[in-house]
NUTOR-873916 format. One record per residue: residue number from 1; chain; x, y negated, z of N, C-alpha, C in turn; residue in one letter. Coordinates in Angstrom, 3 decimals. Layout:
<recs>
REC   num   chaine     n_east    n_north       n_up    ca_east   ca_north      ca_up     c_east    c_north       c_up   residu
REC   NUM        A          X          Y          Z          X          Y          Z          X          Y          Z        A
...
</recs>
This chain:
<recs>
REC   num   chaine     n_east    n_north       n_up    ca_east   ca_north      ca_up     c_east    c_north       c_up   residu
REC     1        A    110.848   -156.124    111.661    111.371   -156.095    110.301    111.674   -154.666    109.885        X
REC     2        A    111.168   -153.725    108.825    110.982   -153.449    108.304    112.225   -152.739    106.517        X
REC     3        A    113.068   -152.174    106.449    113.610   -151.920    105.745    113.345   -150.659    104.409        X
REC     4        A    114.060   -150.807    103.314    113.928   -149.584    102.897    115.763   -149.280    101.815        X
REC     5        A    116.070   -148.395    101.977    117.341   -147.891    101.577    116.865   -147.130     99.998        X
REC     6        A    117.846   -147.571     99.320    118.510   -147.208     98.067    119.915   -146.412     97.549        X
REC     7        A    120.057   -145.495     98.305    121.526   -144.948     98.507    121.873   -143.862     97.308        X
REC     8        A    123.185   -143.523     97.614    123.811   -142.722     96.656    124.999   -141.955     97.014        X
REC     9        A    125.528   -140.558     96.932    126.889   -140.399     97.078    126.712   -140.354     98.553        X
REC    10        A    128.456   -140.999     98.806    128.750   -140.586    100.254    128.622   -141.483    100.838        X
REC    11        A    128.751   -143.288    100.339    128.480   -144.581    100.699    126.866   -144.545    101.394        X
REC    12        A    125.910   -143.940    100.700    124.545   -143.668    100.662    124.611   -142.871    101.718        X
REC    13        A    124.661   -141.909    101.785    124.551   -141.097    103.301    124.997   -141.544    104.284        X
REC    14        A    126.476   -141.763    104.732    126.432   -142.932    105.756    125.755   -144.005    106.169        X
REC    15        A    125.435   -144.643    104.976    124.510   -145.547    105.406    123.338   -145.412    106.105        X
REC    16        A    122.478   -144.421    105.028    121.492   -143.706    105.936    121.508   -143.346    107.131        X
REC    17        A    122.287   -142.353    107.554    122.561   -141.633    109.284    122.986   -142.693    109.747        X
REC    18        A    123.870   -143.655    109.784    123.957   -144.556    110.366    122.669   -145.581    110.719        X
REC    19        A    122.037   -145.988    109.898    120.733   -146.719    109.854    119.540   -146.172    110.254        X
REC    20        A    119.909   -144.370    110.502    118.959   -144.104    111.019    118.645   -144.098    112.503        X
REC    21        A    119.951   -143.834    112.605    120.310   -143.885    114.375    120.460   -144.643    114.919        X
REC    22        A    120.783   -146.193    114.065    120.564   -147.248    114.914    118.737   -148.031    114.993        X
REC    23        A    118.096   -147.879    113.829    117.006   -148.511    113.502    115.604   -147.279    113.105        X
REC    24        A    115.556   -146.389    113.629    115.142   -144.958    112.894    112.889   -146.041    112.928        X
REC    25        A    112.954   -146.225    113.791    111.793   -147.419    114.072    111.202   -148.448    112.552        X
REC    26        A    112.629   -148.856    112.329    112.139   -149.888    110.969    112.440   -149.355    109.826        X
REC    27        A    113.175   -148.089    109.520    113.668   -147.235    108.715    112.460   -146.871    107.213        X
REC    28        A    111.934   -147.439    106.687    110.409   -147.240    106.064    110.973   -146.342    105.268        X
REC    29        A    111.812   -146.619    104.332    111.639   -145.180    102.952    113.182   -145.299    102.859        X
REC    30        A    113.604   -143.673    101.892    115.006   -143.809    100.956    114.721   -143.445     99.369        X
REC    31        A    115.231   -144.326     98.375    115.097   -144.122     96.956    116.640   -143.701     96.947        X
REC    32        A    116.659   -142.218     96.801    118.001   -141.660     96.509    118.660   -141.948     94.843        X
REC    33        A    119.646   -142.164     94.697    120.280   -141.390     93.381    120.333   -140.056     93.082        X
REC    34        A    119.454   -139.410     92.254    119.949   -138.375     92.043    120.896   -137.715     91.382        X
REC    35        A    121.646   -138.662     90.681    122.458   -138.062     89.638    123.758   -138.219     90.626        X
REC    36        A    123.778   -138.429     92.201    124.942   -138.524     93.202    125.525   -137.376     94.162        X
REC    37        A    124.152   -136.547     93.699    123.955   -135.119     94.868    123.098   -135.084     95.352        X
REC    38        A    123.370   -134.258     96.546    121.921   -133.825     97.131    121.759   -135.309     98.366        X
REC    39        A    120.776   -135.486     98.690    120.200   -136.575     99.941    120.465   -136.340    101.235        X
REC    40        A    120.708   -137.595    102.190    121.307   -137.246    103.295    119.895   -135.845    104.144        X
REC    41        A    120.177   -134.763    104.918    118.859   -134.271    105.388    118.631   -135.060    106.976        X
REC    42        A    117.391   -136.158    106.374    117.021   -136.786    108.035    114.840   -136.420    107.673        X
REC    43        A    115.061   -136.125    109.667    113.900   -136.142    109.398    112.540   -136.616    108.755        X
REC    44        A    113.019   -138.089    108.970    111.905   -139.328    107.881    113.615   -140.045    107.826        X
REC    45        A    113.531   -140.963    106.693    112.266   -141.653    106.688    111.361   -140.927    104.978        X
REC    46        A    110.329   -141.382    104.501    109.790   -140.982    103.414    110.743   -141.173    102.289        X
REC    47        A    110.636   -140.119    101.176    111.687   -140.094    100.276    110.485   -141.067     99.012        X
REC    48        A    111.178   -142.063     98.379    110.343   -142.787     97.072    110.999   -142.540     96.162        X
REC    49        A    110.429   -143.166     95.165    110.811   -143.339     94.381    111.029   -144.869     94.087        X
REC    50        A    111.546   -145.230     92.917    111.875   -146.675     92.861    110.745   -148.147     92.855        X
REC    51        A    109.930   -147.045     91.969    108.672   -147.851     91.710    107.566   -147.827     92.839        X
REC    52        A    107.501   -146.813     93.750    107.103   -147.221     94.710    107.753   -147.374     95.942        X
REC    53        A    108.626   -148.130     96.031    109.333   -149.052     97.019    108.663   -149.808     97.251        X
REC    54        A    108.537   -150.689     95.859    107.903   -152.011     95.958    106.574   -152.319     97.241        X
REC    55        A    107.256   -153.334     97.762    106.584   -153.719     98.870    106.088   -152.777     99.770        X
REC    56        A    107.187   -151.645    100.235    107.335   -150.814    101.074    107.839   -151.487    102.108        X
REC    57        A    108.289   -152.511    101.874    109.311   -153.399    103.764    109.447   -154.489    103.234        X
REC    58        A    110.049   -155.204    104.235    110.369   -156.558    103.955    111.883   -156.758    103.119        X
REC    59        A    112.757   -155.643    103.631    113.876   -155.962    103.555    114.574   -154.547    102.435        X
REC    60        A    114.791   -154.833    101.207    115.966   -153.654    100.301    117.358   -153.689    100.866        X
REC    61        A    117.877   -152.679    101.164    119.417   -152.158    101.494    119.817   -150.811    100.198        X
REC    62        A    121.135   -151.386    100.332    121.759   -150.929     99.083    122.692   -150.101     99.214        X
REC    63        A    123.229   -148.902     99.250    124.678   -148.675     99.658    124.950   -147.416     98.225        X
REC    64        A    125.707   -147.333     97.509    126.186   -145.939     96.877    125.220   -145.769     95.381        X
REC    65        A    124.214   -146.556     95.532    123.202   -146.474     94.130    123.957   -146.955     92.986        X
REC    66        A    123.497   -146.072     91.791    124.351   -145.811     90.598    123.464   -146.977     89.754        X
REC    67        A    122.193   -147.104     89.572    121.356   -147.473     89.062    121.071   -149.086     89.197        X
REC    68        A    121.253   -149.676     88.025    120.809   -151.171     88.162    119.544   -151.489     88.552        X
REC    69        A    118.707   -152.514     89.678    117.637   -152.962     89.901    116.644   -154.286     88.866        X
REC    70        A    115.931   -153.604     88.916    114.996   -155.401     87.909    114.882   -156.266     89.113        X
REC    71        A    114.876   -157.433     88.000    114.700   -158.753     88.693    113.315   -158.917     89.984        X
REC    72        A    112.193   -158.062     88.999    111.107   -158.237     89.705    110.741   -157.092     90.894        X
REC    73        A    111.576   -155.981     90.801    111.426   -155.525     92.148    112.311   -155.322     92.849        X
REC    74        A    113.805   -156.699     92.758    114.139   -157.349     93.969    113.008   -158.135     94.984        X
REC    75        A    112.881   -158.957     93.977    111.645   -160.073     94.211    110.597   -159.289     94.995        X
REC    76        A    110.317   -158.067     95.211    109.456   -157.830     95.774    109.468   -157.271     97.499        X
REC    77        A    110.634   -157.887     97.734    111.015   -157.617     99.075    111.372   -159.341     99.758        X
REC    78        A    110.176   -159.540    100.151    110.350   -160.756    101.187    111.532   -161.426    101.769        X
REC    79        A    112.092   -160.489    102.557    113.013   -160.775    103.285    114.447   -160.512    102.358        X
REC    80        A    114.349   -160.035    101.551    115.685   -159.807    100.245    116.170   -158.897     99.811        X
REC    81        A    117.026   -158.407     98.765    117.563   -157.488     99.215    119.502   -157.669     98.968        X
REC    82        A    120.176   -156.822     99.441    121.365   -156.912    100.098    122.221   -155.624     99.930        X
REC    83        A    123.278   -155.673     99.484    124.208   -154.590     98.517    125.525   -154.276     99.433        X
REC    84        A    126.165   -153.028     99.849    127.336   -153.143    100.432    128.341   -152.352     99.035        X
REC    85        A    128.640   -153.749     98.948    129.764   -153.220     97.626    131.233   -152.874     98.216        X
REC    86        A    132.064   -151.913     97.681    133.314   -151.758     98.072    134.607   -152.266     97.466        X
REC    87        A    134.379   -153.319     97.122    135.612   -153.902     97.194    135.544   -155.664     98.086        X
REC    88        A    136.313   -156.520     97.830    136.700   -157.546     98.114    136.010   -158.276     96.921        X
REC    89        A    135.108   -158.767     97.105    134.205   -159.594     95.816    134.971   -160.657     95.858        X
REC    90        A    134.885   -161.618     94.644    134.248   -161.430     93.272    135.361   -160.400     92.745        X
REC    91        A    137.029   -159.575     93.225    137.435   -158.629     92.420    136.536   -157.333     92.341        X
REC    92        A    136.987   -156.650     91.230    136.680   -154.880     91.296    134.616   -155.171     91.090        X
REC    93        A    134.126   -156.098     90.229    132.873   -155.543     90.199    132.671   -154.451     89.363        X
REC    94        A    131.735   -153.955     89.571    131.246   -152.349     88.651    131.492   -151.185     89.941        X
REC    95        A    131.175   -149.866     89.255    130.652   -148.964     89.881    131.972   -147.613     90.298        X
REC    96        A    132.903   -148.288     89.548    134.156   -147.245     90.188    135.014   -148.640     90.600        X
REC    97        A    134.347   -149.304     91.534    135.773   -150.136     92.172    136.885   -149.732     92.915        X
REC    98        A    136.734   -148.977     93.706    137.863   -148.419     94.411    138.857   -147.812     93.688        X
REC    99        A    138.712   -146.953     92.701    139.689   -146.266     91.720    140.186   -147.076     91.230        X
REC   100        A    139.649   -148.583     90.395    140.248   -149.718     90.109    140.861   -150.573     90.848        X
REC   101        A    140.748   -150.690     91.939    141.543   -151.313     92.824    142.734   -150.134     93.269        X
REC   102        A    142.640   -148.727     93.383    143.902   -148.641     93.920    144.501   -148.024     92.584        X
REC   103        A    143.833   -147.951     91.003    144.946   -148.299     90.158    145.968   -149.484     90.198        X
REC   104        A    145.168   -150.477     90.363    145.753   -151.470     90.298    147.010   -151.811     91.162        X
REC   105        A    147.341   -151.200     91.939    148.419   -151.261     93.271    147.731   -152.122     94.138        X
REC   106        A    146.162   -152.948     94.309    145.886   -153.375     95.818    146.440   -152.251     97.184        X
REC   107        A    146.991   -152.982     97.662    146.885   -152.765     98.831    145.844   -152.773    100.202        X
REC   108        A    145.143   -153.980    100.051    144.221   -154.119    101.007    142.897   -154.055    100.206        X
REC   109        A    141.722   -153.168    100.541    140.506   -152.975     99.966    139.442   -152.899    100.997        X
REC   110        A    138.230   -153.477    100.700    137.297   -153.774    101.899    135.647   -153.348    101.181        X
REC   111        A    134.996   -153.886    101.753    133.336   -154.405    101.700    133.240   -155.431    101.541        X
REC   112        A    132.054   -155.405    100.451    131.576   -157.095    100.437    129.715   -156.712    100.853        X
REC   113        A    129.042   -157.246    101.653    127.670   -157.438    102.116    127.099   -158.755    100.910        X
REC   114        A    126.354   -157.932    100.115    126.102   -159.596     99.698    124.547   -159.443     98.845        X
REC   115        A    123.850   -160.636     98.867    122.527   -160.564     98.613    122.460   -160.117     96.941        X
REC   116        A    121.769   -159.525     96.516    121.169   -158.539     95.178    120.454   -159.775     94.091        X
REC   117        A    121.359   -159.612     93.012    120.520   -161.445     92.062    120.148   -160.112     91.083        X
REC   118        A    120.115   -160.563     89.734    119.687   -159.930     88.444    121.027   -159.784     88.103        X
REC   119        A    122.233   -160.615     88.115    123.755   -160.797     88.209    124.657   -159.513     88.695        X
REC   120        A    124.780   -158.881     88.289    125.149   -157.600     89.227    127.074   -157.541     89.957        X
REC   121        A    126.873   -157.757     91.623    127.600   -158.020     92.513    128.213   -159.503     92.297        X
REC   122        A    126.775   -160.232     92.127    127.564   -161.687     91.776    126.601   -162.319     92.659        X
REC   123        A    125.627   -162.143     93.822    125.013   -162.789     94.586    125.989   -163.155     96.122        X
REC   124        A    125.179   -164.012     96.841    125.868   -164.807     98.121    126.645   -163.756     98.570        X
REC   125        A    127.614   -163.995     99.511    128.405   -163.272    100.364    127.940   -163.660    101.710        X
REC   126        A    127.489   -162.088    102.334    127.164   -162.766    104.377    128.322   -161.888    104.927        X
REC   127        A    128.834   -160.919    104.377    129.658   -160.198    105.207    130.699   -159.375    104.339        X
REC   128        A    132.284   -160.022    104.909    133.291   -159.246    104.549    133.841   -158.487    105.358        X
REC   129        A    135.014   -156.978    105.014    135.700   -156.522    105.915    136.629   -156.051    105.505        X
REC   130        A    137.975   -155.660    105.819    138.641   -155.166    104.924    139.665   -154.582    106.073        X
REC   131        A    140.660   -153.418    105.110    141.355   -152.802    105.828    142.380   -152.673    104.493        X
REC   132        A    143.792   -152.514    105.606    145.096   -152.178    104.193    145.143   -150.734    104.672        X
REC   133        A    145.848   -150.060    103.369    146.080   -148.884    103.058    147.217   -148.394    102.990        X
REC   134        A    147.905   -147.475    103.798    149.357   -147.403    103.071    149.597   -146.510    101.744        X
REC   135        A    150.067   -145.505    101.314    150.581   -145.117     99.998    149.718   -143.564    100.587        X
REC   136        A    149.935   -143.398    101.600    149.838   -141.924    101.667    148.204   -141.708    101.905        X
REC   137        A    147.732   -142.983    101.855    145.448   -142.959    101.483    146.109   -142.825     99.758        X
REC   138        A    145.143   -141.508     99.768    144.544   -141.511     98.197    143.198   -141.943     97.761        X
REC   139        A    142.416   -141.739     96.688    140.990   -142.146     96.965    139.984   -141.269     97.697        X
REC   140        A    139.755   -140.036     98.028    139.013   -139.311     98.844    139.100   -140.014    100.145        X
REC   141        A    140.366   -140.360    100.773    140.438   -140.800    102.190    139.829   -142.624    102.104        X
REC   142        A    139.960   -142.657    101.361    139.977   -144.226    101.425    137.918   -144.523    101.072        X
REC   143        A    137.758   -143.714    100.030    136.398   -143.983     99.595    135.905   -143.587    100.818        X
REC   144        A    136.165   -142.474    101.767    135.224   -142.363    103.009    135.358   -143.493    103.908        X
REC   145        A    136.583   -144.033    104.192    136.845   -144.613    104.852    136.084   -146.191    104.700        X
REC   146        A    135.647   -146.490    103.157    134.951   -147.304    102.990    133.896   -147.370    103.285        X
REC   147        A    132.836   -146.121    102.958    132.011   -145.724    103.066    131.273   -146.256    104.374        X
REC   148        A    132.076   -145.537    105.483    131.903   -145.631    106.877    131.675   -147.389    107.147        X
REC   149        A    133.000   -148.158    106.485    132.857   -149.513    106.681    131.560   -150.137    106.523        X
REC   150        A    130.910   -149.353    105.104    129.813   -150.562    104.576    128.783   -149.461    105.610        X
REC   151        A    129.059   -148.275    106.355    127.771   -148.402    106.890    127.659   -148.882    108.188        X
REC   152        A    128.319   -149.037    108.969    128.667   -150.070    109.911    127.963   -151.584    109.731        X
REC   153        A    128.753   -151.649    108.537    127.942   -153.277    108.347    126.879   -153.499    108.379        X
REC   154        A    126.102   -152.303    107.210    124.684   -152.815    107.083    123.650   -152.496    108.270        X
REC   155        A    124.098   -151.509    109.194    123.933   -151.761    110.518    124.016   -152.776    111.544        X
REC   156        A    125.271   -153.735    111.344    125.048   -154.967    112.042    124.003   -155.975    110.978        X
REC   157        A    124.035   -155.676    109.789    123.229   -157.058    109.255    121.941   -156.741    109.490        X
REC   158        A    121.402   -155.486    109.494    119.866   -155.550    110.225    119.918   -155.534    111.806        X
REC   159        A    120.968   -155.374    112.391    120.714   -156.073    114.073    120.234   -157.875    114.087        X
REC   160        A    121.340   -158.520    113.196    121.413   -159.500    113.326    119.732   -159.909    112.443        X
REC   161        A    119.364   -158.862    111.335    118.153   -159.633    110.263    116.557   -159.429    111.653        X
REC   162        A    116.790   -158.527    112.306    115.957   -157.992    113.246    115.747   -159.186    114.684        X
REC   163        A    117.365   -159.554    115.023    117.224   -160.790    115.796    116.795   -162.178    115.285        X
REC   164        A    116.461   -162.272    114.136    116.114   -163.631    113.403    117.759   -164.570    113.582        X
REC   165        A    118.274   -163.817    113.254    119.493   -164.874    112.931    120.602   -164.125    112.162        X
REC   166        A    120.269   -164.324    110.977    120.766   -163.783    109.781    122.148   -164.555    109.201        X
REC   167        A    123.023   -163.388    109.047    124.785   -164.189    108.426    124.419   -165.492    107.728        X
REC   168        A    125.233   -166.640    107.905    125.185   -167.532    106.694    125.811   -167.342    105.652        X
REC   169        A    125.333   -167.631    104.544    126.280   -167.363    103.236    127.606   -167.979    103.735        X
REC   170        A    128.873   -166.848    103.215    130.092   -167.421    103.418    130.668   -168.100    102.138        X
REC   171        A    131.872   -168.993    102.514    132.231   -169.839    101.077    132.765   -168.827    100.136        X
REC   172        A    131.776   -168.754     98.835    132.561   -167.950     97.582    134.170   -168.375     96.844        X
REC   173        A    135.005   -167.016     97.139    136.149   -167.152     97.122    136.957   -167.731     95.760        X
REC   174        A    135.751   -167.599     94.603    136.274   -168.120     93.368    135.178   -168.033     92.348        X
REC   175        A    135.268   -167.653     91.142    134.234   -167.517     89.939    134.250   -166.129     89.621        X
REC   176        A    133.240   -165.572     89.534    133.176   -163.936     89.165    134.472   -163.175     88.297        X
REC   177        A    134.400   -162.146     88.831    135.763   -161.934     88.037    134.558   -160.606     87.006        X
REC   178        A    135.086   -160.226     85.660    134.291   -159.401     84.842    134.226   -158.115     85.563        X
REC   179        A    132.908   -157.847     84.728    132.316   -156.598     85.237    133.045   -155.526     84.720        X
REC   180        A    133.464   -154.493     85.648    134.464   -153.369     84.977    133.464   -152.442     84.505        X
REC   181        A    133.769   -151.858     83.177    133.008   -150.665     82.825    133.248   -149.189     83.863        X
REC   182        A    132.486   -148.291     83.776    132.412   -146.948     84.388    134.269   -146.752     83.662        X
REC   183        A    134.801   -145.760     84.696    136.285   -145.465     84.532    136.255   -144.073     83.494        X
REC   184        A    136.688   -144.115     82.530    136.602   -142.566     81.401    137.929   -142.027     81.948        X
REC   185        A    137.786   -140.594     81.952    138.653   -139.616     82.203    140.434   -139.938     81.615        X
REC   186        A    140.128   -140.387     80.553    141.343   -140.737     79.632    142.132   -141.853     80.305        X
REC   187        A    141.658   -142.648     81.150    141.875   -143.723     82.155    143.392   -143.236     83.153        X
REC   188        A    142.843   -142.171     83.359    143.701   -141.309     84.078    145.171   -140.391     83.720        X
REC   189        A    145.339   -140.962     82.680    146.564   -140.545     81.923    148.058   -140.901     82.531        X
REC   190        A    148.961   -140.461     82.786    150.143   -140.489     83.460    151.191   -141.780     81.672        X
REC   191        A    151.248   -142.701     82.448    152.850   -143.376     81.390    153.780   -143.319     82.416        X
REC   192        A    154.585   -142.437     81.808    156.264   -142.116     82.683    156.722   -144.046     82.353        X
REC   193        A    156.608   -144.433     81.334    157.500   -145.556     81.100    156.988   -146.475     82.220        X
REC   194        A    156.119   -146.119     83.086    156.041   -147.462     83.913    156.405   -147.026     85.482        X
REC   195        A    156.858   -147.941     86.375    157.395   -147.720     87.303    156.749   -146.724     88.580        X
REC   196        A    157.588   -146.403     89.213    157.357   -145.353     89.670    156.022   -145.385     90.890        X
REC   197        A    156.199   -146.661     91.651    154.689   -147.097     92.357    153.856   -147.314     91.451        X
REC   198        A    153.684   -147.645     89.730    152.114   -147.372     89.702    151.902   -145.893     89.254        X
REC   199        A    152.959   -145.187     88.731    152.660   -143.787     88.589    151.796   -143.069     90.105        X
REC   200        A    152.693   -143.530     91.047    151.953   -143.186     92.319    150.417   -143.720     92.615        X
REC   201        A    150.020   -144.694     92.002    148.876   -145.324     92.035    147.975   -144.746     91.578        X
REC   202        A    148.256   -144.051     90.331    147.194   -143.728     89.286    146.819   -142.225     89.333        X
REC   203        A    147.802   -141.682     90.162    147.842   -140.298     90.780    146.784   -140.038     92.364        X
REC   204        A    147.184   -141.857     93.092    145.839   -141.960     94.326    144.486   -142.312     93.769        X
REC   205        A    144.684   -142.878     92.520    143.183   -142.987     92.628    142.425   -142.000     91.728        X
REC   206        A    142.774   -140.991     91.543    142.202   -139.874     90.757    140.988   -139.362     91.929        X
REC   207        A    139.705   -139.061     90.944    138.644   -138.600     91.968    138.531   -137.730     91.222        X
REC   208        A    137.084   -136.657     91.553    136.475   -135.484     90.707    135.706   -136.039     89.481        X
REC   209        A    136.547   -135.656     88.357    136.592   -135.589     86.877    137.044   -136.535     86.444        X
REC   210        A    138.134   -137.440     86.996    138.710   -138.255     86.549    140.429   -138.439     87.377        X
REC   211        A    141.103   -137.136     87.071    142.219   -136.483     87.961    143.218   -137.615     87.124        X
REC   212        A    144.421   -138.240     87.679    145.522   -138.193     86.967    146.042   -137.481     86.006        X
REC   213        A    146.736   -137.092     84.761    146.881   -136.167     83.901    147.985   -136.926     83.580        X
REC   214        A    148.712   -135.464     82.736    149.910   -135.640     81.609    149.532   -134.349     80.910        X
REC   215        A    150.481   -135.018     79.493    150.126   -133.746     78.685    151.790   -132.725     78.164        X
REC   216        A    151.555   -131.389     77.876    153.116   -131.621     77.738    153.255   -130.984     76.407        X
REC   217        A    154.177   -130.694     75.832    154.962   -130.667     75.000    154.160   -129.668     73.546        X
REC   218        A    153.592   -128.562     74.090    152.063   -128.453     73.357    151.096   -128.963     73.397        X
REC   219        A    150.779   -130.021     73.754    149.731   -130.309     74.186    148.424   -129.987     74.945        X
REC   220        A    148.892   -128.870     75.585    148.156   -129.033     77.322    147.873   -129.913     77.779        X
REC   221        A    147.174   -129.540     79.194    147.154   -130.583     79.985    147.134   -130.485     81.504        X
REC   222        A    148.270   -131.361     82.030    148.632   -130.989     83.450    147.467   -131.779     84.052        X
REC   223        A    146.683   -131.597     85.341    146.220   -132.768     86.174    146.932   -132.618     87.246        X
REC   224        A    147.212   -133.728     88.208    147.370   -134.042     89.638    146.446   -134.758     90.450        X
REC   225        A    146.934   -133.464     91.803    145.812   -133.522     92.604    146.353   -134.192     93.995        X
REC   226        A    147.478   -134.425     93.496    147.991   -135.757     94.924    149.644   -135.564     94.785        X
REC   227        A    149.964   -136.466     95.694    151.385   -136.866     95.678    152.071   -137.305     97.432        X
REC   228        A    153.253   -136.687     97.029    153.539   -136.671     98.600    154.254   -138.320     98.989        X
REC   229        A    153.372   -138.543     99.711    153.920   -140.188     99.997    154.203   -140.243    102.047        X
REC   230        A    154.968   -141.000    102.103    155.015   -141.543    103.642    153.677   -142.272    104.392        X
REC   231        A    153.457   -142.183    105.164    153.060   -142.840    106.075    154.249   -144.606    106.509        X
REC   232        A    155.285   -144.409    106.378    156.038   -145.185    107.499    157.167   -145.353    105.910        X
REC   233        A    157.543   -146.203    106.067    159.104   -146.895    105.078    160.274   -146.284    105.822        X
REC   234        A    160.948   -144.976    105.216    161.616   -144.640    105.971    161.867   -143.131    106.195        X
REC   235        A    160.377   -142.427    106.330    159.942   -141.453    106.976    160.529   -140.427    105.603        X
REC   236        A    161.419   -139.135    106.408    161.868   -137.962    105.553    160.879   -137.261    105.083        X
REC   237        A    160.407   -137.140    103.849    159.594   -136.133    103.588    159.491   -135.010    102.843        X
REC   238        A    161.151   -134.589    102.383    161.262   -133.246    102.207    162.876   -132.957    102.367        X
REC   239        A    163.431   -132.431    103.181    165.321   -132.667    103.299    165.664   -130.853    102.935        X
REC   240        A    166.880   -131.156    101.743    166.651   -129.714    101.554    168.861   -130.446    101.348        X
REC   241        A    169.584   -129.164    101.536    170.388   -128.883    101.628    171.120   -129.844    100.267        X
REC   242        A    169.872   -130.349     99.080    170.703   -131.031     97.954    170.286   -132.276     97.850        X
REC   243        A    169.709   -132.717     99.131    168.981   -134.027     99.217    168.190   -133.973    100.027        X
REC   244        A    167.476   -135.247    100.075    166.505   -135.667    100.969    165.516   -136.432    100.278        X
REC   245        A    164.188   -136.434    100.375    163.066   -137.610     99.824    162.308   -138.354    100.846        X
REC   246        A    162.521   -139.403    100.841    162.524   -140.475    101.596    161.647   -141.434    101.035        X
REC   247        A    160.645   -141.617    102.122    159.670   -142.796    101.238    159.801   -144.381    101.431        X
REC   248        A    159.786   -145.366    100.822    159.710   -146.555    100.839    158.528   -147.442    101.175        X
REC   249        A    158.873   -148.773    100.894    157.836   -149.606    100.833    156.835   -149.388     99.410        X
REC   250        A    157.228   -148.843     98.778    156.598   -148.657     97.346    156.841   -147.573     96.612        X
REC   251        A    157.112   -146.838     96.739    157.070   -145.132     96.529    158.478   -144.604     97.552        X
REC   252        A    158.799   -143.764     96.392    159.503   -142.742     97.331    161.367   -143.111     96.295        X
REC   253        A    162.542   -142.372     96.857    163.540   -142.243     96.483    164.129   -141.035     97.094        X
REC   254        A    164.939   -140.155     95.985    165.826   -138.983     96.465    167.564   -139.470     96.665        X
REC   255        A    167.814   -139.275     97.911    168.734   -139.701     98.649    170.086   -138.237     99.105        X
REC   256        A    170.997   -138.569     98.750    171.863   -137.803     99.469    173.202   -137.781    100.421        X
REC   257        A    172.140   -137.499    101.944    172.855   -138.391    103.866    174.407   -137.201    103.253        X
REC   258        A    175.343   -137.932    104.230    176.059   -137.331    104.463    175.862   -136.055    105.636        X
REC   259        A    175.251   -136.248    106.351    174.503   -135.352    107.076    172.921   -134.988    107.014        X
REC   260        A    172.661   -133.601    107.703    170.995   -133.022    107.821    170.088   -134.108    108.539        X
REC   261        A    168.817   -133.942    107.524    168.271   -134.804    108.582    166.982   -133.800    108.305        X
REC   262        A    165.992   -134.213    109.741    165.107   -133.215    110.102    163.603   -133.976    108.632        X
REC   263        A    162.685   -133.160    108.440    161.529   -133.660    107.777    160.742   -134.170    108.710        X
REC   264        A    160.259   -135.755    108.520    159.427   -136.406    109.697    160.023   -137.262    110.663        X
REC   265        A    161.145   -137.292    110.477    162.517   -138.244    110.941    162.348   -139.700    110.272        X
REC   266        A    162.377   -140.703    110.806    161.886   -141.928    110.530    162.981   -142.497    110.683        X
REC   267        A    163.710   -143.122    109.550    165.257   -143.996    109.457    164.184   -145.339    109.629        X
REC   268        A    165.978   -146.138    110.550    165.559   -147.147    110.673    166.728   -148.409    110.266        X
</recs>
């Protein structure tokens, strides 16, 4: 069996090096995104284009591609083709899910493996995975961290498509949830009036050109480029002679001990 990759970004390159090193043999072509960066550098496999994919392998793999597929050159891969989306399907469909999910305050965000319809991220589910996050993953750490997940996977789903015993569709968890549009910069706007964990939220999921912002009093404009959060409920993370900042289960609070406490000191 026979594959060919459709990648993009950093989801896309993992996938690739990963797929290359496990399968470099059935590896047939990559149809990069270009509008994602530059392409992973592997020796083969052959670089295509979209239109000639078609009936390049049996099997389309998907990871990081910006670009919607036609109906008819899914259809033109025998064996199917198969998408590692990053979130927890049917939430977060569209193409900035992760930023939408950790606007949203999810906590736990995963991969969904799932077969490619005309429907976009609305085909079968063969493979979920997921991992929780604490406060102190922003989206750089977390999007790699996904990344890595879905390329893992699509590495086991061609072990398993290669052994002739392919995932069964798993039971769909509900009815599609709507397709999110691309995230606009303005998305990223700071409201003081809302509580202080989603301010922290909207500050983690800022990526490149779509930073958290406030504006101030001329109308400038501040961006943020991260926020100091805990690891641990508890954990000191800045103790200065007029206080202490101390992080929680859900952001942070400024506290003042009757005594010093060290930075990195974990109350219990």
């Amino acid at each position: 069996m026979d594959f060919v990759l459709f990648g993009g970004g950093q989801a896309g390159k993992a996938a690739a090096e990963a797929l290359w090193a496990a399968h470099p043999d059935s590896f047939a072509g990559l149809v990069w995104d270009a509008g994602t960066g530059a392409p992973p550098r592997l020796k083969r496999p052959p670089r295509l284009d979209e239109q000639a994919s078609a009936g390049q392998a049996q099997v389309l793999l998907c990871s990081g591609y910006g670009r919607r597929l036609q109906e008819e050159l899914l259809q033109s891969f025998p064996g199917g083709a198969f998408n590692a989306h990053p979130s927890l399907l049917p939430d977060y469909r569209g193409r900035h899910a992760i930023q939408y999910a950790i606007a949203q305050k999810e906590r736990e965000l995963g991969v969904t493996i799932h077969r490619m319809t005309s429907q976009l991220d609305q085909g079968e589910h063969l493979l979920v995975r997921r991992r929780r996050f604490g406060l102190d993953w922003a989206y750089p750490a977390i999007a790699a961290s996904l990344a890595q997940m879905a390329a893992e996977m699509l590495v086991e789903l061609v072990d398993a498509l290669i052994a002739g015993r392919p995932p069964a569709p798993l039971p769909m968890p509900g009815e599609a949830k709507p397709y999110l549009p691309r995230r606009q910069p303005a998305e990223g706007r700071v409201d003081w009036r809302e509580d202080g964990y989603q301010v922290l939220c909207r500050v983690r999921a800022g990526a490149p050109g779509y930073p958290a912002f406030a504006l101030r009093s001329d109308g400038s404009r501040v961006d943020f480029q991260g926020c100091l959060c805990g690891s641990r409920p508890g954990q000191v993370l800045i103790s200065t002679p007029r206080g202490c900042l101390i992080s929680t289960n859900d952001g942070v609070v400024w506290l003042l001990p009757n005594q010093p406490l060290a930075e990195g000191e974990v109350l219990l």
